[in-house]
N, C-alpha and C positions, 0 to 999 in steps of 0.2 A: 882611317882604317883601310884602303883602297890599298888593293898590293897586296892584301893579308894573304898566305895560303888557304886559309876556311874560302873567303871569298871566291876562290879558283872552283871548292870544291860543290861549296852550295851557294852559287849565285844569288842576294835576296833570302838565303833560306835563313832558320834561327840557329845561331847557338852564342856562347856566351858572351864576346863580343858586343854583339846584337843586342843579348838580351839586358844586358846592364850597362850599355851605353859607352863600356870603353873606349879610347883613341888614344891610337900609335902614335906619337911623336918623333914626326919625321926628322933627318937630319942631327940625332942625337942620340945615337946607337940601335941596336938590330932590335932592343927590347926595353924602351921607355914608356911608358902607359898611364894616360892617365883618364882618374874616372870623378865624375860631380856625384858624390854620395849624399844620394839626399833622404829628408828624412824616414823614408819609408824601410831604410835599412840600418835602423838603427834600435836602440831600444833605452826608453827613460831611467836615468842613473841620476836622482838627485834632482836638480834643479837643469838638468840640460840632459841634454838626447847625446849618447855615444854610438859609432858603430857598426854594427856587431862583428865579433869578431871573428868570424865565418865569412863575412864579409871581405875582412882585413886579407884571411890568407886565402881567399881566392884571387884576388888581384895579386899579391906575391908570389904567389901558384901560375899563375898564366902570365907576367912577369919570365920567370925562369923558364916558364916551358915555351914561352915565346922565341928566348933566347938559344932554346935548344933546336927549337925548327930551322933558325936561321944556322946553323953552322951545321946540320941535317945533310951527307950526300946525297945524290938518287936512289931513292928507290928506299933507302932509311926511314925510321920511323923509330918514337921510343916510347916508352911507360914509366909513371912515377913508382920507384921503388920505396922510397920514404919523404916527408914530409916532417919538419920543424920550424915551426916561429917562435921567435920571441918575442913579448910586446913590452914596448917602453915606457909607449905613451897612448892616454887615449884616442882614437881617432873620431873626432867629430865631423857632423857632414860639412861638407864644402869639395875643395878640388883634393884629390889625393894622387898621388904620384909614384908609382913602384920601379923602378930601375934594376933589373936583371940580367944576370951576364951567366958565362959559364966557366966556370973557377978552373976545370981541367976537365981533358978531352982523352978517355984511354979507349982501345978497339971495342969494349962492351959496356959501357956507361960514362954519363957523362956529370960532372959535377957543377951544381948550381948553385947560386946567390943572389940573393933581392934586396932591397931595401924599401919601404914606405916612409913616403914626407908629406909632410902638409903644404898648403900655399907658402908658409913660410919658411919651406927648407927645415922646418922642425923633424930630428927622427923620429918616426913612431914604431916603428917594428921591421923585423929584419926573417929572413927564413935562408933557409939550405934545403936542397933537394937531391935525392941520386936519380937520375934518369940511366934505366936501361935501353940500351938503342938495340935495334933490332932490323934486318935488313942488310942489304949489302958493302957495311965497310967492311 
């Protein structure tokens, strides 16, 4: 996570990163993330722990708004206008992986897209986001 913009901002300090363990994956776009969900975020479904999926789209969530900091001018900055996932599959703890990009770029919002996998490249759930930017482009 070294490099993050947060990091710049609050050196050691918390926020979500931090607090649930995320890591950037260098070398594989501006917003690869993966996080070891383990069972304390989860909740019993049956005979196995799924989870939760509040879980699911905070990582898809910070995922696209990852990818919106990195193409971010000076001095910009944006806000989530909406918010949608869909889920596929259930996500059990272990490594989960969200990959987000920015589908298109106009002067006052930007459009986003995530995806969540498992270890095994399984899809589990996918989101869209509108980010309005704010600041000087």
């Amino acid at each position: 996570m070294s490099g993050h913009p947060w990091d710049e901002r609050a050196p050691g300090g918390q926020h979500i990163w931090r607090t649930l363990g995320y890591r950037r994956v260098e070398g594989e776009g501006p917003a690869v993330i993966e996080w070891d969900a383990s069972p304390e975020f989860t909740f019993p479904a049956g005979d196995r722990a799924i989870v939760h999926g509040g879980m699911v789209t905070a990582i898809l969530d910070t995922a696209m708004g990852h990818a919106c900091v990195a193409m971010l001018g000076p001095g910009e900055t944006f806000l989530t206008a909406d918010l949608s996932v869909e889920f596929y599959r259930s996500a059990l703890p272990g490594l989960l992986r969200a990959e987000g990009r920015v589908v298109r770029r106009s002067r006052r919002a930007a459009f986003c897209a995530a995806e969540l996998y498992d270890a095994e490249r399984e899809l589990l759930a996918a989101a869209r986001c509108t980010q309005i930017l704010r600041g000087a482009a």
